[in-house]
N, C-alpha and C positions, 0 to 999 in steps of 0.2 A: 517382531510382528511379521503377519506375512504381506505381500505386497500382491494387485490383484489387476492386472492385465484387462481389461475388462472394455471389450469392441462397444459394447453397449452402452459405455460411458460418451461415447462420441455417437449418439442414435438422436441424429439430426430433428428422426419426427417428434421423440418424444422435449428435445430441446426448445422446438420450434414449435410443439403442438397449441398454442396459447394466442398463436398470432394472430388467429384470423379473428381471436373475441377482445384480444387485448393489443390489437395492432398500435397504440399510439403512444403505449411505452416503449414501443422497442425503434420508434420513428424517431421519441425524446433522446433514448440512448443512442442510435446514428446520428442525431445531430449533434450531442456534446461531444464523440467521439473526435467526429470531421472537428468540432470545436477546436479540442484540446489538441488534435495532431495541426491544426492552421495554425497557432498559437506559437508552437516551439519551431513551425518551419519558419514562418513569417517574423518574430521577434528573436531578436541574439539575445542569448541568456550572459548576462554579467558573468564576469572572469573573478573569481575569490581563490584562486591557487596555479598552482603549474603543473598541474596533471598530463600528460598527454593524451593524445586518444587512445593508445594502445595504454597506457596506466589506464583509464576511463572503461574499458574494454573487459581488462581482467577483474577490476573491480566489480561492475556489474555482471563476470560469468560467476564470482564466486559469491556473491550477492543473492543473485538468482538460485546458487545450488542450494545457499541457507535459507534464503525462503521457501523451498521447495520441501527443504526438511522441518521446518517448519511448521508448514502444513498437512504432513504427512506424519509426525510427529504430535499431533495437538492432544489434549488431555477430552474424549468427546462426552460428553454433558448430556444433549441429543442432537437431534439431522441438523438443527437449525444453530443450535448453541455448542461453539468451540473452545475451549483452553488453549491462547499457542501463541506464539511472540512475532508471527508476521508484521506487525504494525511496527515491533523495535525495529526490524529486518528494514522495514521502507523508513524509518527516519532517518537511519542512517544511511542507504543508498540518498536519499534526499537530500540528507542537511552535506554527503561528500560531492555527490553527481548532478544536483540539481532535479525537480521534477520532470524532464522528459523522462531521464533516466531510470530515476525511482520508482515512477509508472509503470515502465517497463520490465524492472525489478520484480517487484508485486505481481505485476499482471503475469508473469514469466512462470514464476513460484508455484502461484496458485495453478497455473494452467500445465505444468510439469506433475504436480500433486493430483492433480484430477486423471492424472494418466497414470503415475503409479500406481495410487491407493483411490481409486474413487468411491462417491459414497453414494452413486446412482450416475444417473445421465448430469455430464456437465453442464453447469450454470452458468452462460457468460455473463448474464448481470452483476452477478457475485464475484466473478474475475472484474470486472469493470470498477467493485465496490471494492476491491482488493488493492488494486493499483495505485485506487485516492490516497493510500497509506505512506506509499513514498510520492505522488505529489504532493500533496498538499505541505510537508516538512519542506520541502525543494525549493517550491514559488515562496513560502515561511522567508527561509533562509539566505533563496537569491537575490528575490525584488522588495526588501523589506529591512530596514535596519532599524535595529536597540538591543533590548537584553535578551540576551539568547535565551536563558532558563523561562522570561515572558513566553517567547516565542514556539518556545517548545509546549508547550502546556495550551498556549492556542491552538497548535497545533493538532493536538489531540480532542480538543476541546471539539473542533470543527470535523475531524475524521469522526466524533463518535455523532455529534446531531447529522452527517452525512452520509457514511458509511451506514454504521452498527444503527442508528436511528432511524433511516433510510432505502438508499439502494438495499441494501440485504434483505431489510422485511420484501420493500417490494419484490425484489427478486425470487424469493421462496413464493410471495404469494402468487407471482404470475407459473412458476415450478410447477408447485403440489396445489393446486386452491384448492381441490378435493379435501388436504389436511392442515391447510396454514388460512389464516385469515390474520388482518390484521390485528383484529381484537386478542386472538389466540397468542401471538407472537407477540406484544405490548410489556406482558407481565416479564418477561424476558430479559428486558434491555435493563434491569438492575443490575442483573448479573454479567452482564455487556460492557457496563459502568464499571466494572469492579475489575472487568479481565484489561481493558482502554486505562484505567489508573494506573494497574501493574507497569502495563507496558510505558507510561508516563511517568513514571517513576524510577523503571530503570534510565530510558533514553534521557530522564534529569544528570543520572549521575556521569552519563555519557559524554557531555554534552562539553565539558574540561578536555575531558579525552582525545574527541575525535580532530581538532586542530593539529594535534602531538603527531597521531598517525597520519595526517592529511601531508606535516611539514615532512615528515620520513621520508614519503614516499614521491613527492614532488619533487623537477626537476627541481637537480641545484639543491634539492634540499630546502625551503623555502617556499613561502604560501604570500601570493601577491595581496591575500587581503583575510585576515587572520581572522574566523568567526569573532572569537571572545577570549578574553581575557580572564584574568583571575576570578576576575568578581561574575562574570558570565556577558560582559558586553563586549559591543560591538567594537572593536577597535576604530572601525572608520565611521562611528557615530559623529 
């Protein structure tokens, strides 16, 4: 495919043309933002392995390039509805880094993808809606104990009434309202539904896995609090 450099993708007016009719979604989205970043400065995120920071690091560079491809990689359907495993991409920066991380993952991917291959002026609601993808597995997996396979499928359950349910419609409609309304974009979310299963379906079968790689790569070799066991629990239930 070709890749498309495109100055106009960062054309602030056309990003920000909406504000002055729809200013108090974008006051909502500054204040969950400030939320979310008080959140992981003010609260320590529980310790479940021995990662370092620089392990913690490389993870989320090569996290982010997978999300990037990603995104730039998706199977396109049309402007609003995509094919593409960003969401597997943030469970697992989430359920190995925790959700600062996996936000950051997300939010990285998509906002690398919007520079490569963009598909108009960037959305940063949509980056914002992206990001929920590895939080929300993160806060799942760090502040939260039982069966991990439960946990996962919540997981998704909540990225798709909040994300794909969500921010995203609003984000196109505050975009294009010229071409998007909510009614318009409704009929949509079946197939929204269907691409959030894929992706929760894989990240089920992951979910054995990702301990195996976690103990590899931690100091020592050794995970101070092991997600799940055979069955999918929590070891320190």
């Amino acid at each position: 495919m070709s890749f498309n450099f495109l100055i106009n993708a960062f054309d602030f007016a056309s990003i920000f043309k909406t504000i002055h009719t729809k200013w108090y979604y974008y006051v909502a989205l500054a204040v969950f933002v400030i939320l979310l970043f008080s959140f992981f400065f003010f609260k320590k995120q529980p310790k479940r392995h021995d990662l370092t920071k620089t392990q913690k690091i490389c993870y989320v560079s090569v996290l982010a390039a997978l999300a990037t491809v990603s995104n730039i990689f998706d199977i396109k359907i049309s402007d609003e509805f995509q094919i593409s495993l960003v969401a597997t991409v943030g469970f697992i920066a989430g359920y190995m880094l925790g959700g600062g991380y996996g936000f950051a993952v997300c939010f990285i991917g998509d906002l690398l993808g919007a520079i490569v291959n963009p598909h108009g002026p960037y959305n940063p609601i949509i980056g914002i809606g992206t990001g929920l993808w590895g939080l929300i597995p993160g806060i799942a997996f760090f502040y939260f104990k039982g069966n991990g396979y439960v946990k996962t499928v919540i997981s998704f359950v909540i990225g798709f009434l909040l994300v794909s349910a969500g921010i995203n419609i609003v984000g196109f409609c505050l975009m294009y309202p010229t071409y998007y309304t909510f009614e318009a974009l409704l009929p949509t979310l079946p197939l929204k539904l269907a691409v959030v299963a894929l992706n929760c379906a894989i990240c089920l079968g992951l979910v054995s896995a990702l301990p195996r790689i976690i103990k590899s790569t931690a100091v020592g070799g050794k995970e101070t609090d092991t997600p799940t066991d055979g069955n999918g629990e929590d070891d320190n239930r």
